[in-house]
N, C-alpha and C positions, 0 to 999 in steps of 0.2 A: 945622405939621409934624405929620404921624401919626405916634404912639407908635407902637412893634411889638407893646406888648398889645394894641393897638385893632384891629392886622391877625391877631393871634393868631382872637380870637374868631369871626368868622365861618367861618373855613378849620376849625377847628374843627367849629364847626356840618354843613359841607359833607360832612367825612368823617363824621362820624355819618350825615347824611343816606343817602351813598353806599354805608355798610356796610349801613346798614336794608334800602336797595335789593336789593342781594347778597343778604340774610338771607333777606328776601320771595322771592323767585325761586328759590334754593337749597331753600329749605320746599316749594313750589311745585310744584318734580322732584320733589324727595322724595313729596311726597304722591301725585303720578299714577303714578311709578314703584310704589309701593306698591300703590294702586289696579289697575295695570296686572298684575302678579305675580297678587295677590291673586282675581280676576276668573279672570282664565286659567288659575287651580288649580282652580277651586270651578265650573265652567262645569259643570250637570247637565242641561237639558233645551232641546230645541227653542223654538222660535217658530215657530208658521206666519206667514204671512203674513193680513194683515187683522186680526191676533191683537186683542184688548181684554183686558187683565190688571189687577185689582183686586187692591191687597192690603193691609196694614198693614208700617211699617218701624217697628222699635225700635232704640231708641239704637244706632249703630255695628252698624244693622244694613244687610243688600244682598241683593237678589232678582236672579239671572244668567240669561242666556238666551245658546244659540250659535244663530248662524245663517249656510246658506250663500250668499254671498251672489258674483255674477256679473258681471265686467267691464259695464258699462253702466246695470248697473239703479240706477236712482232710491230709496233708502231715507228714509224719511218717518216721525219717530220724534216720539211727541207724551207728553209726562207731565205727566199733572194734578195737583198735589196737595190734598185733598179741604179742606173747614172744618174750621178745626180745627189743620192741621199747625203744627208748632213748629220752626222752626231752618229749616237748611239740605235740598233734598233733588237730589239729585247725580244728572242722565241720562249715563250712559255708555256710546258704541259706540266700537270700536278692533278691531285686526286681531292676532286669537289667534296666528298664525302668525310674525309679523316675530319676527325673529331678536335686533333691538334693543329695548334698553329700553325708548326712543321708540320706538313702531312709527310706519312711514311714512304711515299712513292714523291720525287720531285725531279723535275730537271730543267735548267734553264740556260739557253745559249744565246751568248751575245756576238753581233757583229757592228762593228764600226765602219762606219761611211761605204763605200759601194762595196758589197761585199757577198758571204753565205756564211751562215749559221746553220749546224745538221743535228737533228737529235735522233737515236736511235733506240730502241730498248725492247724488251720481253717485258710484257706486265704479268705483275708475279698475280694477280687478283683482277674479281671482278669488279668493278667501279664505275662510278662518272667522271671521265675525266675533263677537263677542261683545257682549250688551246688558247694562247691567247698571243699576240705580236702589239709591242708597246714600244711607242719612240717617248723616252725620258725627256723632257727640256732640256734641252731649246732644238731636241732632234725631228727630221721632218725630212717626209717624201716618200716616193714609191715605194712600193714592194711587191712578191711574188710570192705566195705559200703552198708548197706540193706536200699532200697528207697524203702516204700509204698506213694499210693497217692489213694484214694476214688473215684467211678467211681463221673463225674462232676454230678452235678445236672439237674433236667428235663429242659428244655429251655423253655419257653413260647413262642409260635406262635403268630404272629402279621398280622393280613389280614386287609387289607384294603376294603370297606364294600362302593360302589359310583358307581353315576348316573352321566347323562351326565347334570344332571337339579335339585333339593330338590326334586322335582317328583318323578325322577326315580333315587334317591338316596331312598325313604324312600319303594319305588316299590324292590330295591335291595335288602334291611334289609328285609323285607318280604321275598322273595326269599331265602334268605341266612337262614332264621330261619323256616321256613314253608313249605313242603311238598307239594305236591299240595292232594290238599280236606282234607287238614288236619285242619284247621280251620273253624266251625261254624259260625263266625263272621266278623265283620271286620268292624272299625273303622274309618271315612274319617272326616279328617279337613283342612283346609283353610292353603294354605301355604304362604299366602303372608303374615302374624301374625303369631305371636306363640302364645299369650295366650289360645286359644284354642285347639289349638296341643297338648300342655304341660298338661291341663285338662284331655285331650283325653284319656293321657296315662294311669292313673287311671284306667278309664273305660273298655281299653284294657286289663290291667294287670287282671282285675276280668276275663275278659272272656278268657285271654289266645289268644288274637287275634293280629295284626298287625295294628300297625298308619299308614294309607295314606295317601299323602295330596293330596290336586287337587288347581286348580285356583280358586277363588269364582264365578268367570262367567260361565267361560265353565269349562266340565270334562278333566283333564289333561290325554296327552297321554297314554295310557297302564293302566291306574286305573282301569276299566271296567274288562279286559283283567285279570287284576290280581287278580280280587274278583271272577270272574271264573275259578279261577286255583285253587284259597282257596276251592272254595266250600262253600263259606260262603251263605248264604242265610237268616240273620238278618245282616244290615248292618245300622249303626249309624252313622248320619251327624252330627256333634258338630256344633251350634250356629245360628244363623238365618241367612234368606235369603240373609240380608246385609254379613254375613261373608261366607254362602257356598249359592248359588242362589237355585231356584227352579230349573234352568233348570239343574243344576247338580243334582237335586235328582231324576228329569223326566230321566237322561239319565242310572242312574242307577238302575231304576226300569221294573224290566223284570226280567224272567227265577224263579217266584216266588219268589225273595225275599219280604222280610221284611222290608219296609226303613222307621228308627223314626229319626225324629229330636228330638237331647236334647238340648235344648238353652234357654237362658235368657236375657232379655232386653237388659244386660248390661257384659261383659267378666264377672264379680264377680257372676254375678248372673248364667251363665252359666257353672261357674264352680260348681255353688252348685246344677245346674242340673244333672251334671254329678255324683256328689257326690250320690246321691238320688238316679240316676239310675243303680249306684255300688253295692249302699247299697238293694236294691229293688231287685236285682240279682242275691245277695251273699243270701238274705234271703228265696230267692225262690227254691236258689240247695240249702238249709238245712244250709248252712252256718253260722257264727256265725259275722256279718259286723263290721270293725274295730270301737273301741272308740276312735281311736288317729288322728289328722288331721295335715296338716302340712301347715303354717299360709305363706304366700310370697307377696313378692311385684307385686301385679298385672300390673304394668305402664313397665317393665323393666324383664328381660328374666332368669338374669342368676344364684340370687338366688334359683329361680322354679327348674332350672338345679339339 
């Protein structure tokens, strides 16, 4: 039969061991938290890139670097320390910026007495990052630090693509994609609805042509104007006279074109005009017209989207 000193002892042991645990890890924060604060005040000069920095570290000393650094690039950070060095000597990159203690990007390598520490990573963001090589007391002596960093990634261009009106927003998009007499065709619907707009596009996409809209009454400003810059001379009104008038197709007929109404009783039924008149088109340049269709809420916009 076991005594209970004999189970005393070990359990014992165990929470010692467990506070050690705690103790080490609690130190641990402490000291990067420290580090981290410390770094982020004292941050005074650039890095380029390709940089080589030689220098000496004395006890509880640290040499800092900011750098900016850009979603995707590869940073490649090499510290050498020279013959000679004594103790510990500390690479540190982390992100100037995060708002926490831990910041959400960190990395830090240590090497001991003459040695290399390499740090490598992809930075998931854009940021100020900070470099920094610390000898902890009582460590001290040379070193060597090679910074590579990846040229940043291509940027994507953002333009802005508007009219002073849906008119002469949908007249712009034209413009911005179409040359002038570079389009055959050209496509007009109703802008005061979308279901037939959105139909439209279909029809366009087969011919490779431009959506305009106009008012249903009269022809909006600059529509006319811009199916003679196209050069279009078949030119497509989506849906009946209730959604685009006769008198918009009277005013678009001239200079030889072409002008069909595709429409159907009902927006459902006019989009299956459209459909037909895709598929009739795609059959006609040799084409092979799609089997797949894609099924939306006709009452409401943004499915269709």
């Amino acid at each position: 039969m076991t005594h209970p000193k004999d189970q005393e002892e070990p359990m014992r042991k165990k929470m010692i061991t467990t506070r050690l645990g705690l103790i080490v890890a609690l130190a641990a924060a402490l000291v990067f938290t420290a580090l981290y604060v410390a770094v982020a005040a004292t941050l005074n000069s650039d890095l380029p890139p390709g940089a080589r920095v030689a220098g000496v570290l004395a006890p509880d000393d640290e040499h800092d670097w900011k750098v900016l650094v850009h979603a995707g690039q590869n940073v490649d950070i090499t510290l050498r320390t020279k013959p000679g060095y004594s103790g510990e000597a500390w690479l540190a990159a982390f992100d100037t910026l995060a708002t926490d203690t831990v910041p959400p990007f960190s990395d830090v390598g240590i090497v001991n007495g003459t040695g290399t520490s390499h740090l490598n990573f992809d930075m998931p963001y854009d940021t100020m990052m900070a470099l920094s090589v610390l000898a902890p007391a009582p460590a001290f002596g040379g070193y060597v630090l090679d910074y590579a960093i990846s040229d940043p990634p291509p940027t994507s261009t953002i333009s802005r693509i508007a009219g002073p009106s849906r008119y002469g927003t949908a007249i712009s998009v034209s413009q911005s994609g179409w040359t002038s007499g570079s389009a055959g065709a050209v496509v007009i619907a109703s802008g005061r609805d979308f279901p037939d707009g959105l139909a439209a596009s279909g029809l366009a996409g087969s011919y490779g042509c431009p959506v305009l809209l106009t008012d249903p009454a009269v022809l909006s400003a600059g529509v006319d104007a811009e199916v003679t810059r196209l050069g279009a001379t078949q030119v497509f009104i989506i849906g009946g006279p209730a959604a685009v008038s006769d008198a918009v197709l009277a005013a678009l007929d001239h200079g030889g074109r072409t002008i069909t109404r595709v429409a159907g009783p009902t927006r459902y039924a006019t989009a299956a005009a459209v459909s037909a008149q895709m598929r009739a088109h795609e059959t006609s340049e040799g084409r092979v017209p799609s089997t797949e269709a894609l099924i939306v809420n006709g009452l409401s916009y943004p499915d269709a989207l």
